[in-house]
C-alpha positions, 0 to 999 in steps of 0.5 A: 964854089958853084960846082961844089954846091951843084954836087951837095944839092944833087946828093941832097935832093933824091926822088921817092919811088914808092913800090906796092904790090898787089896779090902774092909776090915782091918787087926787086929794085935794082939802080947805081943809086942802090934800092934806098927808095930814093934816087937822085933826078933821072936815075934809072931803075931797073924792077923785076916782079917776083910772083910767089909760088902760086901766083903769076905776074899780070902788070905794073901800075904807077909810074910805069908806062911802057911795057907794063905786062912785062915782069922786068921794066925800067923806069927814069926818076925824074919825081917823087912817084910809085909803081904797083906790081900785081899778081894773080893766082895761077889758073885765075887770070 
């Protein structure tokens, strides 16, 4: 019985990871736990930073804490939290 309820409280009890962005582009959300927004504790996602047409990535903020210039992180749920991805104009950083 104890095995049985671990597994039901682990499918029940998921993390928010909320994504904002801030200028022109999106945030693609990759994990095994699909990109629902919620995930159980330590997941890992995968975030790739999409710019639009006339926009470049600058950096993530949030949740994300390493390689923050990076257009593509990965980060571990381990509590509810959200990450921003901004973007610049091309030609204004």
């Amino acid at each position: 019985y104890t095995t049985w309820l671990q597994i039901r409280t682990e499918d029940l009890y998921r993390y928010s990871l909320k994504t904002y962005t801030d200028g022109d582009g999106t945030i693609k959300v990759e994990s095994a736990d699909g990109a629902t927004g919620f995930y159980k504790q330590d997941t890992r996602v995968t975030l790739v930073a999409k710019p639009a047409a006339n926009s470049t990535f600058k950096e993530w903020s949030g949740a994300v804490a390493v390689n923050i210039g990076s257009a593509t992180n990965e980060l571990t749920v381990s509590r509810n939290s959200s990450v921003t991805a901004s973007f610049v104009l091309k030609g204004a950083q």
